[in-house]
C-alpha positions, 0 to 999 in steps of 0.5 A: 500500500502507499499513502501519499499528499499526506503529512507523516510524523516519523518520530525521527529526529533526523527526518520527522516529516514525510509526504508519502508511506510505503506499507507490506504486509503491516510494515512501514517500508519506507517514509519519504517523497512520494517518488521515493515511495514509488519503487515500492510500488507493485501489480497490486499495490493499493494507493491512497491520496490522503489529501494532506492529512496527517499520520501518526505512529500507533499509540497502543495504551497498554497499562495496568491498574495496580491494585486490579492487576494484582488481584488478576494475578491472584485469582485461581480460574475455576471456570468449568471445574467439575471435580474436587481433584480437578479444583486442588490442580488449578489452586496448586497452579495457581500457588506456584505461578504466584511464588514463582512470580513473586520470587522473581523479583528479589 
C-alpha cells in the first residue's frame, strides 16, 4: 500500500516529516517523497491520496491498574471445574505461578 499528499510524523529526529508511506504486509517500508515511495510500488499495490492529512505512529495504551492487576494475578480460574481433584490442580497452579512470580523479583 502507499499513502501519499499526506503529512507523516516519523518520530525521527533526523527526518520527522514525510509526504508519502510505503506499507507490506503491516510494515512501514519506507517514509519519504512520494517518488521515493514509488519503487515500492507493485501489480497490486493499493494507493491512497490522503489529501494532506496527517499520520501518526500507533499509540497502543497498554497499562495496568495496580491494585486490579494484582488481584488478576491472584485469582485461581475455576471456570468449568467439575471435580474436587480437578479444583486442588488449578489452586496448586495457581500457588506456584504466584511464588514463582513473586520470587522473581528479589
Amino acid at each position: 500500500m502507499i499513502l501519499a499528499n499526506a503529512t507523516i510524523y516519523t518520530a525521527d529526529p533526523v527526518r520527522p516529516f514525510g509526504v508519502a508511506m510505503a506499507v507490506r504486509g503491516g510494515r512501514v517500508l519506507h517514509v519519504g517523497t512520494y517518488d521515493s515511495v514509488k519503487e515500492f510500488r507493485g501489480k497490486h499495490t493499493y494507493e491512497r491520496n490522503l489529501s494532506g492529512n496527517v499520520v501518526l505512529p500507533g499509540f497502543i495504551d497498554s497499562h495496568v491498574h495496580l491494585i486490579d492487576g494484582g488481584l488478576q494475578l491472584a485469582r485461581v480460574p475455576l471456570r468449568g471445574v467439575k471435580s474436587k481433584d480437578v479444583f486442588i490442580s488449578r489452586v496448586k497452579e495457581a500457588v506456584r505461578g504466584f511464588v514463582e512470580l513473586c520470587c522473581s523479583f528479589s
